[in-house]
C-alpha positions, 0 to 999 in steps of 0.5 A: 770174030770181032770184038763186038760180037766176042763181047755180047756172046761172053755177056749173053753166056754170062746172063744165061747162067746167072739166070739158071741159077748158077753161081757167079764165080761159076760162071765167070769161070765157064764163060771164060774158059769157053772164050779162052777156047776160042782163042787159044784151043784146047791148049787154053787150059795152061792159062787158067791156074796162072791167071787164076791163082794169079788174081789171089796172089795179093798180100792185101786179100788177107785183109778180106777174111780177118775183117769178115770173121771181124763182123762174123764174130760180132754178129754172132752175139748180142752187140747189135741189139745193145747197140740199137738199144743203146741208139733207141734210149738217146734217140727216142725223142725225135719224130721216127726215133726208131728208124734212126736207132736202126740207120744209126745201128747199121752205120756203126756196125757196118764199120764193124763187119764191112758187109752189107748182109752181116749188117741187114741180119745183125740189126734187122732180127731186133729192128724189125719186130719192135718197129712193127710191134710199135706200129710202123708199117711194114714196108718202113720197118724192113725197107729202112734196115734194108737201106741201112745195110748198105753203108756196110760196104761204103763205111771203112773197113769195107771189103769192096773198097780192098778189093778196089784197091787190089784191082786198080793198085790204088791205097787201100788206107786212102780209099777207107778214108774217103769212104768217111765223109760219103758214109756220114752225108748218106746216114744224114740222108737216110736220117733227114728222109725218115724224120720228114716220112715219119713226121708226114705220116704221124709215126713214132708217136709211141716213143715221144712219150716214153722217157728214159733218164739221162741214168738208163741212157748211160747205163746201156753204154759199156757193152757198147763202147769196147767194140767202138774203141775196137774200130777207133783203134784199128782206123789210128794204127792203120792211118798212124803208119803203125800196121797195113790193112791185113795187119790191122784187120787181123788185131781188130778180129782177134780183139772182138773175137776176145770182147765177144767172149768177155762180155757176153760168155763170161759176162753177162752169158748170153753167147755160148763158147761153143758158137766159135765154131760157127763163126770160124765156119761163116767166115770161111764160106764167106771168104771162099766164096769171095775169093773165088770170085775174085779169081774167077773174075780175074779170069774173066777180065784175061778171057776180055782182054785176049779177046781185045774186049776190053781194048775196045770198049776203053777205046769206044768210051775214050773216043766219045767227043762229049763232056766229061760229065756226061761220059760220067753219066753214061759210066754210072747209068752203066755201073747202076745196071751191072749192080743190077745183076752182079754182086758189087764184088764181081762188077768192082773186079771186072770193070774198075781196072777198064775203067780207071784210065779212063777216068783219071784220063777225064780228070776225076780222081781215082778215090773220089771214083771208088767212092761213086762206084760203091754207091751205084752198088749200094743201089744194087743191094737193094733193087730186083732181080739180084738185090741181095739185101732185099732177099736176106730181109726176107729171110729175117722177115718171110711174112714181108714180101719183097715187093713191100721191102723194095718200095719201103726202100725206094725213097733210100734209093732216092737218096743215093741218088741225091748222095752222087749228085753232092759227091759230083758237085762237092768231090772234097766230101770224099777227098776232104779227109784222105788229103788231109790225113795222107796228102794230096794224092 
């Protein structure tokens, strides 16, 4: 069997069980075994445990679950809701104020949590309500929160971005940083597009004219400000050289896990110490999942190379006699169908180690690229069938149908789109801060 016709039964057996329903470590992990089979016979199952347990044995993966019960912890409690409360008071004076105070709350809480459906829920159970009971159309509401989650898994720390790293050897602290500058250009996006939507369609007009003294705009700061410092603190020991990713990862969770318990148990009682449960419970369902993916996937791309897939398609693309920016654009239009189907965990795994090589061997910079491929899964997050940020807004929000959460989120899509295109044109948005801080890679 060529390698061809191995790679279109391996990707048909793929969709066929992600279209039933079946999980997607699950089916990387059958469709795998079934091309393992084929390969080796039934003395296949010898590999799976080594190339499984193989895919995990990484020091860096612990970095994974700490920044997960990081985000768990905080969006166990009120912070997201003073911090878009915080955000509404200094902002409620521009067209669209609202929107703002939600994009601006998903971008500071994504560098809390590193998720993207942490972000959406945290912000979108106050966010949504209060736009709509202020008049903003539905779509608006939950397509804008929708959009914003999305930063979760661009601005550091980001999970995708561990993974990445773990997958293609490449440094962890370089790919956070280069997440910066992207992350800020897109909230910039986000924001320039909901004051020119807001200001066309005469929304917001409520909020211009209710006025908050410079008094109460201080006054919802200090719960705030102890869970920034948190972030401050674990990017200065990180790019200080005083602790790796896992050891920071691991200060920052247990730090919020303390203000959390400070400020809204002790405090102001509004978070119960009895939630620590859940917190420790999401965290570990999220990170299992996570992580047998990765394993799953490691898995996969064995099954692809044993079947001299991967070779193929590497070799197929490298052969491609065209510039390289069209083999650039032929790679995102690729990349923007994976996140299609595939959650960004599973499509970073299975395609960054392939692709790479050819990358650095078109002369893009291997971080610059990272930065690309987030935000063609950013996209994904928020487009059918998958679209994962779509379906965790309509479990906040059921009475907004999905197609109203989709076209309120377009007009975002719109703007990632226009994000790579700067990325493209300006890579130094990205590599800027990394080459300043770390030198030149």
């Amino acid at each position: 069997m060529s390698p061809t016709v191995s790679g279109l039964a391996m990707l048909a057996g793929l969709m066929v069980l992600l279209a039933i329903g079946t999980p997607v470590a699950f089916s990387l992990g059958l469709v795998s075994m079934g091309a393992l089979f084929v390969v080796y016979g039934p003395f296949f199952l010898e590999t799976i445990g080594e190339q499984f347990l193989g895919g995990l044995a990484s020091f860096g993966l612990v970095a994974v679950p700490m920044f997960i019960l990081m985000g768990a912890a905080v969006a166990s409690s009120p912070a997201g809701k003073d911090l878009y409360e915080a955000l509404d008071r200094w902002l409620n004076r521009v067209p669209g104020g609202l929107v703002l105070s939600n994009l601006g709350a998903c971008s500071i809480f994504s560098a809390l949590s590193g998720s993207s459906p942490a972000t959406c829920a945290a912000i979108g159970k106050m966010g949504i309500p209060e736009m709509r009971q202020r008049g903003y159309p539905a779509e608006i509401a939950a397509g804008s929160i929708a959009a914003g989650g999305t930063l979760g898994i661009l601005i550091p720390p980001s999970v995708t971005m561990i993974v990445y790293g773990i997958a293609t050897e490449t440094s962890i602290g370089r790919l956070f940083l280069a997440g910066v500058g992207p992350g800020i250009m897109l909230t910039a996006l986000f924001m320039a597009w909901t004051i020119y939507s807001c200001r066309r369609q005469g929304l917001g007009l409520t909020e211009l004219s209710q006025r908050f003294t410079m008094r109460e705009r201080f006054a919802a700061l200090p719960r705030v400000l102890p869970f920034l410092a948190i972030i401050v603190a674990v990017l200065f020991v990180l790019y200080g050289g005083i602790a790796t990713p896992s050891e920071a990862a691991g200060v920052g969770a247990l730090f919020c896990l303390i203000l959390v318990a400070v400020i809204y148990g002790i405090f102001s009682k509004s978070w119960k110490f009895s939630q620590m449960g859940g917190i420790f419970r999401d965290t570990l369902k999220e990170s299992v999942m996570i992580m047998l993916i990765i394993g799953a996937s490691e898995l996969f791309a064995f099954a692809l190379s044993s079947l001299f897939i991967t070779q193929s398609i590497a070799a197929f693309i490298a052969d491609l006699d065209v510039n390289r920016w069209v083999l650039m654009g032929v790679i995102n239009l690729f990349l923007l169908v994976a996140g299609f189907f595939l959650p960004p965990v599973a499509v970073i795994l299975m395609t960054a180690p392939i692709l790479l090589p050819i990358i650095m061997g078109a002369g893009f910079d291997p971080y610059w690229f990272a930065v690309i491929l987030t935000i063609n899964m950013e996209i994904g997050l928020i487009t059918p069938p998958v679209g994962l940020n779509l379906y965790v807004i309509n479990g906040i929000a059921p009475d907004i149908s999905l197609g109203q959460i989709l076209r309120g989120s377009l007009p975002y899509v719109g703007c990632m789109v226009f994000g790579i295109v700067l990325l493209c044109l300006f890579p130094d948005i990205a590599l800027f801060l990394p080459n300043l801080v770390m030198g030149p890679s």
